[in-house]
C-alpha positions as a Markdown table, in Angstrom:
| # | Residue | x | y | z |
|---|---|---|---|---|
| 1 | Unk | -100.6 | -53.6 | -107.5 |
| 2 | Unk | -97.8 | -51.3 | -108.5 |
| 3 | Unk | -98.5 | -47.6 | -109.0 |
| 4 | Unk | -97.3 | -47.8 | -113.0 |
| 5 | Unk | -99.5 | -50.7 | -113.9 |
| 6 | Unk | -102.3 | -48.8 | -112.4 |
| 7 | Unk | -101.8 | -45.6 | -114.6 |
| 8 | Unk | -101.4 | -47.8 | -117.5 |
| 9 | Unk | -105.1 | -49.5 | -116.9 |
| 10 | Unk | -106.5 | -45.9 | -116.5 |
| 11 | Unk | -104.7 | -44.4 | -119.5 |
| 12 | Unk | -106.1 | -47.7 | -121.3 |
| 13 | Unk | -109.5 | -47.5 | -120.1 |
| 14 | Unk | -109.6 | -43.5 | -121.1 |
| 15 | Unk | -108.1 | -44.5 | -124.7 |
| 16 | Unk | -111.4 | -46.8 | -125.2 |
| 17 | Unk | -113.9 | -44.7 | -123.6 |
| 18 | Unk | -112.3 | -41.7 | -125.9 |
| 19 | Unk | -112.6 | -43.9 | -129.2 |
| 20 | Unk | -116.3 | -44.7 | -128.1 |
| 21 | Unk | -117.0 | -41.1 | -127.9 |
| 22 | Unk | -116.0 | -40.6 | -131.3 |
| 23 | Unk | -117.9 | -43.4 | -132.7 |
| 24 | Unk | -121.1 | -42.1 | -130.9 |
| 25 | Unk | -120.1 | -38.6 | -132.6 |
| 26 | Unk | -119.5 | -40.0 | -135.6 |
| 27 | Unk | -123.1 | -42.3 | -135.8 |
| 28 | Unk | -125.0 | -39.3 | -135.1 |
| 29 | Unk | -123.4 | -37.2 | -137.2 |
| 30 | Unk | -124.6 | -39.6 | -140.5 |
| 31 | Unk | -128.0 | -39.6 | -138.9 |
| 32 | Unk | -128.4 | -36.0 | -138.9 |
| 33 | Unk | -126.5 | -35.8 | -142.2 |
| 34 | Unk | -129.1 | -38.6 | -143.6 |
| 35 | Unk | -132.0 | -37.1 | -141.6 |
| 36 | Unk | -131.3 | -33.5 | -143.5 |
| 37 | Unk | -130.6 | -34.9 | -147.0 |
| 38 | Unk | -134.6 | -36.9 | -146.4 |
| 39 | Unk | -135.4 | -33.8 | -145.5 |
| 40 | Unk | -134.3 | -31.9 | -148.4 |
| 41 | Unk | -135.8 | -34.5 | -150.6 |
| 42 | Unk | -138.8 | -34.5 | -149.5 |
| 43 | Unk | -139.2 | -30.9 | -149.8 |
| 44 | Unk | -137.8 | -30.8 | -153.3 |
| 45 | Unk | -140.2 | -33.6 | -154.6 |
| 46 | Unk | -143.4 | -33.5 | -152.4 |
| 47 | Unk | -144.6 | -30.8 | -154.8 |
| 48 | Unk | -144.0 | -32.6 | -157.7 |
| 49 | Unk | -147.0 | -33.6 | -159.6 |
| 50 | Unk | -146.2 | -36.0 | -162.6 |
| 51 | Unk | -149.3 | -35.3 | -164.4 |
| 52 | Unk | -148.9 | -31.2 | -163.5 |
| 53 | Unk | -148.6 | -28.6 | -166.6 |
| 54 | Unk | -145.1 | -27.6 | -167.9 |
| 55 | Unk | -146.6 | -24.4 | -168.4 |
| 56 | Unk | -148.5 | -22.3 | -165.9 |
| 57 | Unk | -150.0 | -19.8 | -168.5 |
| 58 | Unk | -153.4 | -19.3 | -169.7 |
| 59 | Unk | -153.1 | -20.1 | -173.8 |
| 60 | Unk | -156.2 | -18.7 | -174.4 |
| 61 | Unk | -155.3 | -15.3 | -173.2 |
| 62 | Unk | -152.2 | -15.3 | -175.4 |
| 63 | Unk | -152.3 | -12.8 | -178.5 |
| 64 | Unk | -148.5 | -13.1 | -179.4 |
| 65 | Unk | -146.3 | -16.2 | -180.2 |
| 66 | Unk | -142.5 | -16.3 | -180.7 |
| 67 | Unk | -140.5 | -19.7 | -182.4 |
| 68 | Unk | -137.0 | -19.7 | -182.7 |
| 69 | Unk | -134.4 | -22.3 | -184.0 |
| 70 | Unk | -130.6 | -22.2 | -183.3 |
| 71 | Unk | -128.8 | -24.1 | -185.5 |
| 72 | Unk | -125.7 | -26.6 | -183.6 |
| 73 | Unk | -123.3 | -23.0 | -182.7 |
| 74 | Unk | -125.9 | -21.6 | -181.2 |
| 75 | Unk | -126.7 | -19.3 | -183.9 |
| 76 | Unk | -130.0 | -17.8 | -185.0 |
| 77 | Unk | -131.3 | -20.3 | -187.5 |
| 78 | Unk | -135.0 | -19.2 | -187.8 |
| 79 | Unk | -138.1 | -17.2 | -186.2 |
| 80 | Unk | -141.3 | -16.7 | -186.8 |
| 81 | Unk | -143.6 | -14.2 | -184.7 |
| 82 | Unk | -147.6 | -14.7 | -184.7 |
| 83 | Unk | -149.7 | -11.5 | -183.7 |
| 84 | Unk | -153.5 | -12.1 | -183.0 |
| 85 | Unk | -155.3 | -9.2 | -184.4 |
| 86 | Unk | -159.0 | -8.9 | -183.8 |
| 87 | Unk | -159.3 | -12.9 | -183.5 |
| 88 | Unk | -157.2 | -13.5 | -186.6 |
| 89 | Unk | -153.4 | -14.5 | -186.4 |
| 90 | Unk | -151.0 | -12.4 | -188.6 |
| 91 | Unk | -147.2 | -12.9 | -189.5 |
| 92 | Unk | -146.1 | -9.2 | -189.4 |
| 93 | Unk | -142.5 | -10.4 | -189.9 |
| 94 | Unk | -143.8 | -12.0 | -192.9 |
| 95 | Unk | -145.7 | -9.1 | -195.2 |
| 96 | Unk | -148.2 | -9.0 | -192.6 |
| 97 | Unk | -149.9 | -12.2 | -194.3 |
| 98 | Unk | -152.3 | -14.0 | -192.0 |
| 99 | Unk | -151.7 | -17.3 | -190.5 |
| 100 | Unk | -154.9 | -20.3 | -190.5 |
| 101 | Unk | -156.1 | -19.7 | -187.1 |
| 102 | Unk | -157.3 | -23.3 | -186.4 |
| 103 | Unk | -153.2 | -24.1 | -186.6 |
| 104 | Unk | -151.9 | -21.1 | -183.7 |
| 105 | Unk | -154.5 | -22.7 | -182.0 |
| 106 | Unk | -152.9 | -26.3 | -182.8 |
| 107 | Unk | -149.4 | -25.5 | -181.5 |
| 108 | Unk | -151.9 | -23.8 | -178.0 |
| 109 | Unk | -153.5 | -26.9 | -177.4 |
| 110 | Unk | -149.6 | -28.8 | -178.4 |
| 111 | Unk | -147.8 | -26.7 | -175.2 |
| 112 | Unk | -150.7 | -26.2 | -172.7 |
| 113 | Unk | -150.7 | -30.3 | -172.3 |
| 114 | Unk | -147.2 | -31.0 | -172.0 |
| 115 | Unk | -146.7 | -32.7 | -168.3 |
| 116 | Unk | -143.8 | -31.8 | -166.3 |
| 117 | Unk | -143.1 | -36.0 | -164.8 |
| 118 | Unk | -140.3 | -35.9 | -162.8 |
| 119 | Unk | -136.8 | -33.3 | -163.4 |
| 120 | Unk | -133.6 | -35.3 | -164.7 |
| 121 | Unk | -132.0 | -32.1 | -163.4 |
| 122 | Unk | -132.5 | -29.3 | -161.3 |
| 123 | Unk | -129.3 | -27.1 | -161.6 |
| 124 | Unk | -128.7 | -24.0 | -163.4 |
| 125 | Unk | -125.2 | -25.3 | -164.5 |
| 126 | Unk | -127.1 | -28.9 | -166.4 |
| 127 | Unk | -129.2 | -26.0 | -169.0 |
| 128 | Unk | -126.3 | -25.6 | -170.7 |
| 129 | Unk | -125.9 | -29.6 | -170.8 |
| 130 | Unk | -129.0 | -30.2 | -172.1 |
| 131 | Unk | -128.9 | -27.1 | -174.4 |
| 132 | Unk | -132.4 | -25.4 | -172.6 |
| 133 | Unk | -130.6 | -22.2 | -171.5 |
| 134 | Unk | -131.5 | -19.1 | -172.9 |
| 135 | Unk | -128.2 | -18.4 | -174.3 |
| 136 | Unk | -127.9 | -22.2 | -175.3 |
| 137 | Unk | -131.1 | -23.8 | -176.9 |
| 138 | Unk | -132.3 | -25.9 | -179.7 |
| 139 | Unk | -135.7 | -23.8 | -179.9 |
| 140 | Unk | -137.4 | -21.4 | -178.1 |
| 141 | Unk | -141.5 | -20.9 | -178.0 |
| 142 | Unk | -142.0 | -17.5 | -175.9 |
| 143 | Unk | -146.0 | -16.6 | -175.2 |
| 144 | Unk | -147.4 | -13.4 | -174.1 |
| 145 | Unk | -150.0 | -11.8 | -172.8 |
| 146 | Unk | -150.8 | -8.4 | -173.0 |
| 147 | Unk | -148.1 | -6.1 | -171.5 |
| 148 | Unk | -147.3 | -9.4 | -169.3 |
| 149 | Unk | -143.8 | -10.9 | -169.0 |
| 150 | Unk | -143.3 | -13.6 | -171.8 |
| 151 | Unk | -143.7 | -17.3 | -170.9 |
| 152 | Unk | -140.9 | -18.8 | -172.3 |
| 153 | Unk | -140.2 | -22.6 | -173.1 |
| 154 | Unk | -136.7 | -23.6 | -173.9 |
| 155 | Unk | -136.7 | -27.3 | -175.7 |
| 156 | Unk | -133.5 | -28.9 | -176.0 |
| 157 | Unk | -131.7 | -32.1 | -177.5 |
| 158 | Unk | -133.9 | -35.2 | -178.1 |
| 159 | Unk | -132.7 | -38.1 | -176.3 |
| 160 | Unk | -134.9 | -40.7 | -178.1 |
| 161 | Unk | -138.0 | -40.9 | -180.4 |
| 162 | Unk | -140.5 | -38.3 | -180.3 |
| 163 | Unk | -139.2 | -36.9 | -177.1 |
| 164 | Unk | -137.0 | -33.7 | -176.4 |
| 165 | Unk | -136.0 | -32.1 | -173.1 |
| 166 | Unk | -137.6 | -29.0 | -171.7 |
| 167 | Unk | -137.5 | -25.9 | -169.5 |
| 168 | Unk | -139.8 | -23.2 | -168.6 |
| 169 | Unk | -138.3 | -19.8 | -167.9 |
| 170 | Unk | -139.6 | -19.8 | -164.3 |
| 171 | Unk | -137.5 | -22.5 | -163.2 |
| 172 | Unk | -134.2 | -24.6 | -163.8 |
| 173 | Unk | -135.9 | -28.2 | -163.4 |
| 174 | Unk | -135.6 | -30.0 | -166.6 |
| 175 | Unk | -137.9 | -32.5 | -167.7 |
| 176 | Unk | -137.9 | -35.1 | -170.5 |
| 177 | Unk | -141.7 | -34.2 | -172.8 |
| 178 | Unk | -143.2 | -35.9 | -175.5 |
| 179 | Unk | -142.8 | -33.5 | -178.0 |
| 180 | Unk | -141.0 | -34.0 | -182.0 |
| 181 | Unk | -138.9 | -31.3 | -183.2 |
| 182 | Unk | -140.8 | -31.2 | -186.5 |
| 183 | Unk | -144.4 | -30.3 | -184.3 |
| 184 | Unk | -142.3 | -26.8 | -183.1 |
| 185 | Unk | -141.6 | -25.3 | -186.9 |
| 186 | Unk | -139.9 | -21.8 | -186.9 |
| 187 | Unk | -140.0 | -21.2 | -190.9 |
| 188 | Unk | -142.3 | -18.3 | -191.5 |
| 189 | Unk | -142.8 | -19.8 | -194.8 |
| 190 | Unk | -144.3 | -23.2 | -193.6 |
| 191 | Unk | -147.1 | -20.7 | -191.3 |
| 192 | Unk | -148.7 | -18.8 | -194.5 |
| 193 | Unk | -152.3 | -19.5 | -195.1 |
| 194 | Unk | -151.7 | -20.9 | -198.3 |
| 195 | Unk | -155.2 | -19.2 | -199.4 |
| 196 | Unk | -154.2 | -15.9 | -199.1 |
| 197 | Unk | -155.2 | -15.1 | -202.3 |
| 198 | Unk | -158.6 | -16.7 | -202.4 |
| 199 | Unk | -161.7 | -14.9 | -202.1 |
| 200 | Unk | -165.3 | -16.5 | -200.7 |
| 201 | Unk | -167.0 | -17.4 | -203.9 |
| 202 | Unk | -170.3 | -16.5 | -202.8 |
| 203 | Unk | -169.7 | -12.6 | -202.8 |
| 204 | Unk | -168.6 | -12.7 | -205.9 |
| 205 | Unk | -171.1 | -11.0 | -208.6 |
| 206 | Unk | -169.0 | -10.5 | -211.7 |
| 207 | Unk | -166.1 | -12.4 | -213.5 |
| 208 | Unk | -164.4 | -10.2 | -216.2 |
| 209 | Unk | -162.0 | -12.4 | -218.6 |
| 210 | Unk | -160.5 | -11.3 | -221.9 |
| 211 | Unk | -163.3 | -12.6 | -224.0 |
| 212 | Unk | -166.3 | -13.0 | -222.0 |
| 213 | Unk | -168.2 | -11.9 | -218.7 |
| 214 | Unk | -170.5 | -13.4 | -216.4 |
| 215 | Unk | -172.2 | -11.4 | -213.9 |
| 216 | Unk | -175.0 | -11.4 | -211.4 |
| 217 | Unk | -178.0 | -8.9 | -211.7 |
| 218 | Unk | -180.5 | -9.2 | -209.1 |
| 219 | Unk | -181.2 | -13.5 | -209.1 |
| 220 | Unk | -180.0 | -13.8 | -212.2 |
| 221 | Unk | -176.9 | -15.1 | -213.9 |
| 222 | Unk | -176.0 | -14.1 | -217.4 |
| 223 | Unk | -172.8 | -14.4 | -219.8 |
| 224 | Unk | -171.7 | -12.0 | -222.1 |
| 225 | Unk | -169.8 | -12.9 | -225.2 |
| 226 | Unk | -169.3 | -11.9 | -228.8 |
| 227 | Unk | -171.5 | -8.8 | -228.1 |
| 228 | Unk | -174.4 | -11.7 | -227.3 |
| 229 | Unk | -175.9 | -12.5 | -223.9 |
| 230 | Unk | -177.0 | -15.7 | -222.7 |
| 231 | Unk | -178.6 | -16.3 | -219.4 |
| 232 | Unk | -176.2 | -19.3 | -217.3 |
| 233 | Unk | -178.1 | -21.6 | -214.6 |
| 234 | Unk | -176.9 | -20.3 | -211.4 |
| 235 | Unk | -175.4 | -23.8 | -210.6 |
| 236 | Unk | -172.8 | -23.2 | -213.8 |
| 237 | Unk | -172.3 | -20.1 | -212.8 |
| 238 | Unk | -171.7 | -20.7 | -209.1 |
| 239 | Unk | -169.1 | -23.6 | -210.0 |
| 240 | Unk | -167.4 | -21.4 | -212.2 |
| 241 | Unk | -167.2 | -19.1 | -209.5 |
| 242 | Unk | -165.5 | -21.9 | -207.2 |
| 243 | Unk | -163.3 | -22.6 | -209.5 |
| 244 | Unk | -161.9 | -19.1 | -210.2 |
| 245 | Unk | -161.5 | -18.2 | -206.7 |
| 246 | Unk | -159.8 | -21.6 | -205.9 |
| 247 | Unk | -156.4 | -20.1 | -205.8 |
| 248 | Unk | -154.1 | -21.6 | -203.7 |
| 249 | Unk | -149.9 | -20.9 | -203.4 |
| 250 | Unk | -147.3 | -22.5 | -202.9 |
| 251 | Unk | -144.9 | -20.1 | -201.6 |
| 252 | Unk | -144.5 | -16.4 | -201.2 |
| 253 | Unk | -141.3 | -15.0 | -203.0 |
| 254 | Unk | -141.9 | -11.3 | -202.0 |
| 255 | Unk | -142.8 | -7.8 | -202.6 |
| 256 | Unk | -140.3 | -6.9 | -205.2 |
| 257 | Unk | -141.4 | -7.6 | -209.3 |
| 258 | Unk | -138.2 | -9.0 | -210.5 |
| 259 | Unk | -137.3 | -9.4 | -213.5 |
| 260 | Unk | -137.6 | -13.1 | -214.1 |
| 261 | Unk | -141.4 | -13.2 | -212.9 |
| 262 | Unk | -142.2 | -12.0 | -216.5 |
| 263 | Unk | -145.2 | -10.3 | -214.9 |
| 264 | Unk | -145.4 | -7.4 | -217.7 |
| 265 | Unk | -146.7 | -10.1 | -220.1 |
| 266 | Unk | -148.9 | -12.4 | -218.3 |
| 267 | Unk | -150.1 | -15.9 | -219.5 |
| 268 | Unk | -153.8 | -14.9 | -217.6 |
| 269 | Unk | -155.9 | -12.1 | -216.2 |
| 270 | Unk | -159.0 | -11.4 | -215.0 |
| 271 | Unk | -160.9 | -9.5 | -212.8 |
| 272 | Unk | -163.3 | -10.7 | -210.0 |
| 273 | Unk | -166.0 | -8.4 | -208.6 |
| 274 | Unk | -167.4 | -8.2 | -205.2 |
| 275 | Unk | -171.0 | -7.6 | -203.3 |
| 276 | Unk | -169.5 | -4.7 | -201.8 |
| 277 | Unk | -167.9 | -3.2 | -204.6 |
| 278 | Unk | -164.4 | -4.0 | -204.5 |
| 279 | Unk | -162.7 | -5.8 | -207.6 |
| 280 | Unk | -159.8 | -8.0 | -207.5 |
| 281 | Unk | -157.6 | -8.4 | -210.4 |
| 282 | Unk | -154.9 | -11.4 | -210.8 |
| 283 | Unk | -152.0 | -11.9 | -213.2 |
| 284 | Unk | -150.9 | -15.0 | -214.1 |
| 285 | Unk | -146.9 | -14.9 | -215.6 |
| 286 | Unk | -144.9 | -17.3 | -216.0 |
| 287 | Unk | -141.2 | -16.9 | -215.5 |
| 288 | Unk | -138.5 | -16.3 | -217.9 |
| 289 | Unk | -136.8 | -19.7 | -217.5 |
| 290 | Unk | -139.9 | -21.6 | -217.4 |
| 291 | Unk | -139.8 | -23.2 | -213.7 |
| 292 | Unk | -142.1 | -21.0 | -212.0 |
| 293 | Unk | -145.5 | -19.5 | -212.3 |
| 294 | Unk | -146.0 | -16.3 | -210.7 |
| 295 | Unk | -149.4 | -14.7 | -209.2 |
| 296 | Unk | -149.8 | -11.3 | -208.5 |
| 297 | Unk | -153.1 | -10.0 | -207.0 |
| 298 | Unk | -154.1 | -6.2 | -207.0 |
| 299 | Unk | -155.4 | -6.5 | -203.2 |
| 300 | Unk | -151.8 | -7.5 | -202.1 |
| 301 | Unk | -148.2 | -6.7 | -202.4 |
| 302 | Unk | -146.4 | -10.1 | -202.5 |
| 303 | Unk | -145.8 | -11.8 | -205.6 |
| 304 | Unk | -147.2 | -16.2 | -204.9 |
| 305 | Unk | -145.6 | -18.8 | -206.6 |
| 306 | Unk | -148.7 | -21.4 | -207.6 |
| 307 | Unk | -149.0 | -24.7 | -209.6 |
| 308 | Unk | -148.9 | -24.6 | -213.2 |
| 309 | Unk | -151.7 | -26.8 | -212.7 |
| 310 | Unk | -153.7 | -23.8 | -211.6 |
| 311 | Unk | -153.2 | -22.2 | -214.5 |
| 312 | Unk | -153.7 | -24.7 | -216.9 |
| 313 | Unk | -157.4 | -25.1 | -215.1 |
| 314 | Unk | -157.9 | -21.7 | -215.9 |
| 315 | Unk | -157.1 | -21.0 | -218.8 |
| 316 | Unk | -159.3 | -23.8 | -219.5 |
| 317 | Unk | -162.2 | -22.0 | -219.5 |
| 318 | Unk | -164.0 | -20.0 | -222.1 |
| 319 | Unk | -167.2 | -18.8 | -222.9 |
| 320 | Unk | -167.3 | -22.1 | -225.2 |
| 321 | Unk | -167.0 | -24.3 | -222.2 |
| 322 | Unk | -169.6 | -22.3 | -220.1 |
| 323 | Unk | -172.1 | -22.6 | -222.6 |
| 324 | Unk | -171.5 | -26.9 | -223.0 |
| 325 | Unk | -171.6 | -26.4 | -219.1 |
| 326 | Unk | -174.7 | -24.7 | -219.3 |
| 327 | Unk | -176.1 | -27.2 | -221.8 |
| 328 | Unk | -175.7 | -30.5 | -219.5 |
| 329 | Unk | -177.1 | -28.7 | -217.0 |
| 330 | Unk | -180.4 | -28.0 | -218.5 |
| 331 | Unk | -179.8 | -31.5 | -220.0 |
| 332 | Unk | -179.6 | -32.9 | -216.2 |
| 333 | Unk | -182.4 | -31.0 | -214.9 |
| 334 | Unk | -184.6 | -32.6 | -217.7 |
| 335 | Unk | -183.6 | -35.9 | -216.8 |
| 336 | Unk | -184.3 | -35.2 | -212.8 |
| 337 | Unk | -187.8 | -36.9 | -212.2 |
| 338 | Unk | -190.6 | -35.0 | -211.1 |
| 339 | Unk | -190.9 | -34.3 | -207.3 |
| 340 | Unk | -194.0 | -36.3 | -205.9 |
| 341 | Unk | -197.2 | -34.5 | -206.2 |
| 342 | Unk | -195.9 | -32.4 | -209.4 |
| 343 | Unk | -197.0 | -32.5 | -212.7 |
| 344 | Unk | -194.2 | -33.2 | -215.5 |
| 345 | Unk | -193.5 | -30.5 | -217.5 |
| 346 | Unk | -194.9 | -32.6 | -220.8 |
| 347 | Unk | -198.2 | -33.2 | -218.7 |
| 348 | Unk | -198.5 | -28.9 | -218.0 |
| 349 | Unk | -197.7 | -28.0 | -221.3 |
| 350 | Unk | -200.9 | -30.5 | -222.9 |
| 351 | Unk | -204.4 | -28.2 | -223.6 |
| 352 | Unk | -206.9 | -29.0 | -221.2 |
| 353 | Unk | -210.2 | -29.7 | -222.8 |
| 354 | Unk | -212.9 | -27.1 | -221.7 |
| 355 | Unk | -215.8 | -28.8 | -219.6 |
| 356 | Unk | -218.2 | -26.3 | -221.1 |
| 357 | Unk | -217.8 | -27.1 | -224.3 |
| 358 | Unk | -219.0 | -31.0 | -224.2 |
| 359 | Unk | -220.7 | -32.4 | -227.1 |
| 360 | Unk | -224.4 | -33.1 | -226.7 |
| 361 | Unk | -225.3 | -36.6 | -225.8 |
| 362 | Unk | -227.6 | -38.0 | -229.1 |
């Protein structure tokens, strides 16, 4: 063998052994780079709980509540902000009216059992995608806690039926939850206990209208009329009590008498009259063009839009009506029959012969 075919079988031999290297380097490269990227995975999803909260905070220990809307810029759209006061939710954005607690509670109930599942995304740059940033959302539910940090849950687009996607503020996983835009409402208007003007009728102990009275003294009922007094079944009196305190609204249009509410010539008023002293007097006007009838109350500064219907029930009444009231009351008492073991009222009212004065046997 010749000295230059020998150097060209080394230099061949060192090519192959060199390309072998870098296919061994290569291989374990991709196993490390696969080992670290199970790795990572793991770690990112072994925590992961499917059925886990999407919130973390207690909802029972809430006493504030935040809901915003953006409208499609990204503008403010609406809000509504609940305060619990002494175990009563108030809008104090909205005059201060008060909310039905059993519905705060509702919307609780609604967040504290939304389920995480599994992230679609886990990157701060995919909140803006999925509009659940906090510069960038479709609404915005923020709970608090005392002096705590608010909880905030961002809800974005809805990619199908009855489903939107989700973020809390603690971390940037999104999730997809079960959850209808309509069930999150930020219109202050749509929160309003709609019997904000009601009172309970049982502490009511006097009705004052224009042309009659009926009023409570001691157990019993009376109605006074015409300067004459007649005494009312406490049934009739306690339905017409219902009745008159059976004032729901529609809507509140604000603290400022306009105009076109009309309200310095009234269609109705009267005055209701409490166990503990305090009267309530309501106004019932309706409004210059005729669309609207407007309640004012004395206990409250907002003017309520209410059904004409309500009025017209009203007004219905007179001390006419109480008296026919009265009349097929006593008429439906009469007709009730006798409770076992109780002599009718015909039997009580016959003379009982007296067993001493018996005519002498002949």
């Amino acid at each position: 063998m010749n000295h230059s075919t020998g150097t060209a079988i080394r230099r061949g031999g060192t090519s192959t052994n060199s390309r072998a290297s870098m296919m061994l380097i290569g291989l374990l490269v991709l196993q490390l780079s696969l080992a670290m990227f199970l790795k990572l995975s793991e770690s990112q999803y072994q925590t992961v709980e499917p059925t886990a909260p999407l919130l973390t905070c207690d909802t029972t220990k809430v006493d504030k509540v935040i809901v915003e809307e953006n409208d499609d810029d990204g503008k403010s759209k609406s809000r509504v902000v609940f305060q619990k006061d002494k175990g009563s939710w108030q809008l104090p954005e909205t005059f201060g009216l008060r909310t039905p607690t059993a519905k705060v509670g509702q919307l609780l109930d609604l967040l504290k059992d939304l389920k995480k599942g599994f992230p679609i995304a886990t990157t701060s740059g995919a909140t803006e995608r999925f509009k659940v940033s906090p510069k960038s959302f479709v609404r915005a539910i923020s709970l608090y806690e005392g002096q705590k940090d608010p909880t905030i849950l961002y809800l974005g687009s809805s990619p199908s039926f009855k489903t939107m996607y989700a973020k809390s503020s603690s971390s940037n996983d999104i999730y997809t939850v079960d959850l209808m835009p309509s069930q999150i409402n930020a219109k202050s208007a749509n929160w309003v206990d709609n019997s904000v003007a009601e009172v309970i009728p049982s502490l009511i102990v006097c009705l004052e209208f224009e042309s009659f009275k009926v009023q409570k003294a001691g157990t019993t009922w009376t109605m006074t009329a015409h300067d004459k007094t007649e005494t009312l079944p406490e049934n009739v009196a306690l339905s017409f009590g219902a009745n008159v305190s059976n004032t729901p609204i529609n809507s509140v249009l604000g603290t400022t008498d306009k105009p076109e509410y009309n309200s310095g010539h009234p269609e109705l008023s009267y005055k209701l009259t409490l166990k503990d002293g305090k009267s309530v007097t309501y106004r019932y006007s309706k409004s210059r063009d005729g669309n609207q009838i407007v309640l004012k109350t004395s206990d409250n500064n907002c003017y309520f839009e209410v059904d004409e219907s309500l009025l017209h029930r009203l007004k219905g009444f007179s001390a006419e009506s109480l008296m026919v009231m009265k009349s097929e009351a006593e008429k439906a008492k009469r007709a009730q029959p006798p409770v076992q073991g109780e002599m009718p009222d015909k039997v009580k009212k016959q003379s009982i012969p007296d067993a001493t004065n018996k005519t002498p046997i002949k």
